[in-house]
C-alpha positions as CSV (number, residue, x, y, z in Angstrom):
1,X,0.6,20.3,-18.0
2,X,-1.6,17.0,-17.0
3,X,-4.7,16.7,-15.3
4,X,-5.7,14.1,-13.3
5,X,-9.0,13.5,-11.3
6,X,-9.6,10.1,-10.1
7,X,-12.3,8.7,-9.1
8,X,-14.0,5.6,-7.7
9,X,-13.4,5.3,-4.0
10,X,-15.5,4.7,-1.2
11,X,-16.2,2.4,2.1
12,X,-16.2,-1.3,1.5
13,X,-15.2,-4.5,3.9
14,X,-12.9,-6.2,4.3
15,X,-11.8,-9.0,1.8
16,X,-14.6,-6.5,-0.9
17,X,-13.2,-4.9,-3.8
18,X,-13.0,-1.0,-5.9
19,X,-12.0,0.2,-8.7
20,X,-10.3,3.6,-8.9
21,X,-10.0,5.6,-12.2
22,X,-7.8,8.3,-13.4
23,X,-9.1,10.7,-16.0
24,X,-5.9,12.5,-17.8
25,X,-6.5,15.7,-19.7
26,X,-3.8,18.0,-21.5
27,X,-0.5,16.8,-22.4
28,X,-0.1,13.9,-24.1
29,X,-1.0,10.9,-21.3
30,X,0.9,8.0,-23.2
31,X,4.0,9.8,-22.9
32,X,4.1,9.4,-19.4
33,X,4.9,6.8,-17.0
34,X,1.9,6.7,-14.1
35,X,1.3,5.6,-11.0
36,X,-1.2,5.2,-7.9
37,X,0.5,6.3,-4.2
38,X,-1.7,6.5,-0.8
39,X,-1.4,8.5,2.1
40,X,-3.0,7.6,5.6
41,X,-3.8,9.6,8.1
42,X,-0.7,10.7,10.1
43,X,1.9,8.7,7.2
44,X,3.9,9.5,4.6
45,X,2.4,9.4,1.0
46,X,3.8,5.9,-0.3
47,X,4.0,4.4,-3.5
48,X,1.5,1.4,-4.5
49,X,1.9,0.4,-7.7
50,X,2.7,2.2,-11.4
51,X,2.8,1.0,-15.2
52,X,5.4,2.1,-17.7
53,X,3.7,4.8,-21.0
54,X,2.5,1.4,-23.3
55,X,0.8,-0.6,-20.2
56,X,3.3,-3.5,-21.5
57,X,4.9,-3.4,-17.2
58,X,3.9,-2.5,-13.9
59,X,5.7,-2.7,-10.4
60,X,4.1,-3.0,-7.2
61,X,4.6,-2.4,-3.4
62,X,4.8,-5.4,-1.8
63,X,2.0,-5.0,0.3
64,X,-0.3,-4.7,-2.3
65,X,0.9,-7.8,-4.9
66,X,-1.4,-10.1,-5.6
67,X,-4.2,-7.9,-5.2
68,X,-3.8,-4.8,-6.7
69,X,-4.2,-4.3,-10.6
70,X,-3.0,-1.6,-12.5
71,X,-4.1,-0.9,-16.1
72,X,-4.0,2.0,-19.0
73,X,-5.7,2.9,-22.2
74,X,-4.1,5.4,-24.0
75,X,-7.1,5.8,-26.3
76,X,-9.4,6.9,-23.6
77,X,-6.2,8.7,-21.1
78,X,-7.6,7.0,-18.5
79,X,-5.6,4.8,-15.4
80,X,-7.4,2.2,-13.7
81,X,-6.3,0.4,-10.3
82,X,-8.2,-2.7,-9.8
83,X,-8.2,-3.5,-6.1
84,X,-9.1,-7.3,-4.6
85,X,-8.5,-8.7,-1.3
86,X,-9.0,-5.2,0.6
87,X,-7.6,-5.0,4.2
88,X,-8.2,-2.0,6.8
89,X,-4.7,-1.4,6.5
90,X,-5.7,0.0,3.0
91,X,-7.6,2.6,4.1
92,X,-6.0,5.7,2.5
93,X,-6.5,8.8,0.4
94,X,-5.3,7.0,-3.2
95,X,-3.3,9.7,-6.1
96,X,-3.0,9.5,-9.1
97,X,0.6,10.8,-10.2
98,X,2.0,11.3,-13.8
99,X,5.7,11.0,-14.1
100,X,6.2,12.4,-18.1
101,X,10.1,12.6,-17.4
102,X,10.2,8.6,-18.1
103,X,8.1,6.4,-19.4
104,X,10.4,3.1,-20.2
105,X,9.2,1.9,-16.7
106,X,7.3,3.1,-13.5
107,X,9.9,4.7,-10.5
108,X,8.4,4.2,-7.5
109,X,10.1,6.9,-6.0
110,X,7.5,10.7,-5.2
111,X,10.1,12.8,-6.1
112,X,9.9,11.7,-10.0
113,X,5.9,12.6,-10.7
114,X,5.2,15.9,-12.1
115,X,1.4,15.8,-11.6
116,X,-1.3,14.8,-9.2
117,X,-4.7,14.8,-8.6
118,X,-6.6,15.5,-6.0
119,X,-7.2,11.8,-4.6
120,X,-9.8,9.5,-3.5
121,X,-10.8,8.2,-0.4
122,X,-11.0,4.5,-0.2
123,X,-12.0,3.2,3.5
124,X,-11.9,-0.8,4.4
125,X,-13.7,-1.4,8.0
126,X,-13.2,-4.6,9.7
């Protein structure tokens, strides 16, 4: 079992940044590959980015490149996604998601994460 409870969101403008954070507890956190997905109102829950068990790669959704930073410490099992450049169309609910079946690389695909936390509501106005 993992725990995850992020943390971090909140209402900023457009073009303004946040910082989410994932606190893991129970099983070992580095032996999972870990990602962020978002869900809007009325959408389907989509990947954003994720970052492979040793933080050395990450993959992103296109839609977020450029401006979205993913990062990892082991020591502290916590996940971190660093967000720049924030557009209304950002406005989500953001998880957290442990996938401890692989950890070479992140899948961006739902069906692969074991675990998730409860999420965090991030909201860009205009």
């Amino acid at each position: 079992q993992v725990q995850l409870v992020e943390s971090g969101g909140g209402l900023v403008q457009a073009g303004g940044s946040l910082r989410l954070s994932c606190a893991a507890s129970g099983r070992t956190f580095s032996t999972c590959a870990m990602g962020w997905f978002r869900q809007a109102p009325g959408k389907e829950r989509d990947f954003v980015v994720g970052i492979d068990w040793s933080g050395g790669s990450s993959v992103s959704a296109d839609s977020v490149k450029g401006r979205f930073t993913i990062s990892r410490d082991n020591a502290k099992n916590t996940l971190s996604l660093q967000m720049n450049s924030l557009k209304p169309e950002d406005t989500a609910l953001y998880y957290c998601a442990a996938d401890c079946g692989w950890r070479w690389y992140a899948r961006s695909g739902r069906q692969y994460y074991d675990y998730w936390g409860q999420g965090t509501q991030v909201t860009v106005s205009s």
